[in-house]
C-alpha positions as CSV (number, residue, x, y, z in Angstrom):
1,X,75.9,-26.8,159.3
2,X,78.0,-30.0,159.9
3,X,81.7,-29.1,159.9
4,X,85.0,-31.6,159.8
5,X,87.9,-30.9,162.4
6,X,90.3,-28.2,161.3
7,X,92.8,-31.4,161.1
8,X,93.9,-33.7,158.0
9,X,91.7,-36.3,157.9
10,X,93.5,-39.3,155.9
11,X,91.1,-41.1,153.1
12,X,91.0,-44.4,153.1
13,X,90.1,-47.0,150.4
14,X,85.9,-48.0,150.4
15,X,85.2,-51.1,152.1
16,X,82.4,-53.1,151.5
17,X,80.3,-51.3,154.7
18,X,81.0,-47.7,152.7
19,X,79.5,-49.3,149.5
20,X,76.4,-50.2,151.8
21,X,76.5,-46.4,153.1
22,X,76.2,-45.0,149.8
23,X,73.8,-47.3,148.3
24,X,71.1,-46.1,151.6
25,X,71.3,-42.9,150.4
26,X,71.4,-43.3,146.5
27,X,67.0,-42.2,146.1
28,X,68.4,-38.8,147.8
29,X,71.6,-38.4,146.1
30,X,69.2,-38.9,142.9
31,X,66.7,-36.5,144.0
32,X,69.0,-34.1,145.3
33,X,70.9,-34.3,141.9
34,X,67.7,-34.4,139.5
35,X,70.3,-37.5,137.8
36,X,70.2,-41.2,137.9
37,X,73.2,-43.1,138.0
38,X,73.6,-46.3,136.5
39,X,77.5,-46.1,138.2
40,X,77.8,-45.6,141.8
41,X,80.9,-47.2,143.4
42,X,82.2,-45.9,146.9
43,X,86.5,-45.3,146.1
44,X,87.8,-43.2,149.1
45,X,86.4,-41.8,152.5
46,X,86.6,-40.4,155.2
47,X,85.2,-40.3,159.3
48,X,85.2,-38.0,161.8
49,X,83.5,-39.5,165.0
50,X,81.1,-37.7,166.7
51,X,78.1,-38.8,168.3
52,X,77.9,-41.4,165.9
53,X,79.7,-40.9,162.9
54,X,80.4,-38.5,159.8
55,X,81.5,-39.8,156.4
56,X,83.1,-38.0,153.5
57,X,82.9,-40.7,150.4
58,X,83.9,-40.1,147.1
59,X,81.7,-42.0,144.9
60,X,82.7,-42.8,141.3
61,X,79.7,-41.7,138.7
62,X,81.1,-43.4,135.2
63,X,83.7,-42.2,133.1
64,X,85.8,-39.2,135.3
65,X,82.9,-38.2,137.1
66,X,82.7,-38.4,140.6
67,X,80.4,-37.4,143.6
68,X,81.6,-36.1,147.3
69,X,79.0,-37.2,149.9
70,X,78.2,-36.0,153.4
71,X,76.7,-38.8,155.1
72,X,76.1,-39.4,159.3
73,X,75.7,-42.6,161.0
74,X,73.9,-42.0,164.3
75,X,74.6,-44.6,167.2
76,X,72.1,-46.6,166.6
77,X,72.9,-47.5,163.1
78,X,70.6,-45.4,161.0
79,X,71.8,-43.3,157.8
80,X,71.6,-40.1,156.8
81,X,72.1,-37.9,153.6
82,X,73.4,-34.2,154.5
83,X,75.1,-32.9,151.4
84,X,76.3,-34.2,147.9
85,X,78.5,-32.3,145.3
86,X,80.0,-33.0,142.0
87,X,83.9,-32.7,142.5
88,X,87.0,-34.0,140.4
89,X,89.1,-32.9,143.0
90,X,90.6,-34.6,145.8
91,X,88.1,-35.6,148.6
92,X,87.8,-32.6,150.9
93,X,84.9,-31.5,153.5
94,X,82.8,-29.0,151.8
């Protein structure tokens, strides 16, 4: 099971790479889901490093629906989808 530090992790605001992030993993946030999403902008994340690098985005979903995405960057580059939930709340490791 991935796990964040036991430490406050401050968000930060999307930048265009986390946009880029989120969009590679959009077909298994779909599937995963069983929704399409016609909305899917990056707003806050955040990183942990580890070998490579965890992500926790919040991902707007239209109207006041969001997403929280678990997402790891390995060293080399390539991305992959661990875990999505629909959350309102603020952006937490789950």
């Amino acid at each position: 099971m991935l796990k964040f530090l036991e430490v406050t992790l401050r968000f930060q605001e999307a930048a265009p790479e986390t946009q880029k992030i989120c969009d590679e993993v959009k077909p298994d946030v779909e599937k995963e889901t069983g929704k399409k999403y016609g909305v899917y902008s990056a707003r806050w994340y955040r990183s942990q490093v580890v070998s490579g690098m965890n992500f926790l985005i919040k991902v707007h979903v239209g109207k006041s629906h969001y997403l929280h995405l678990i997402v790891y960057r390995n060293l080399s580059g390539e991305v992959k989808f661990k875990r999505v939930k629909e959350a309102e709340e603020p952006l937490e490791p789950f």
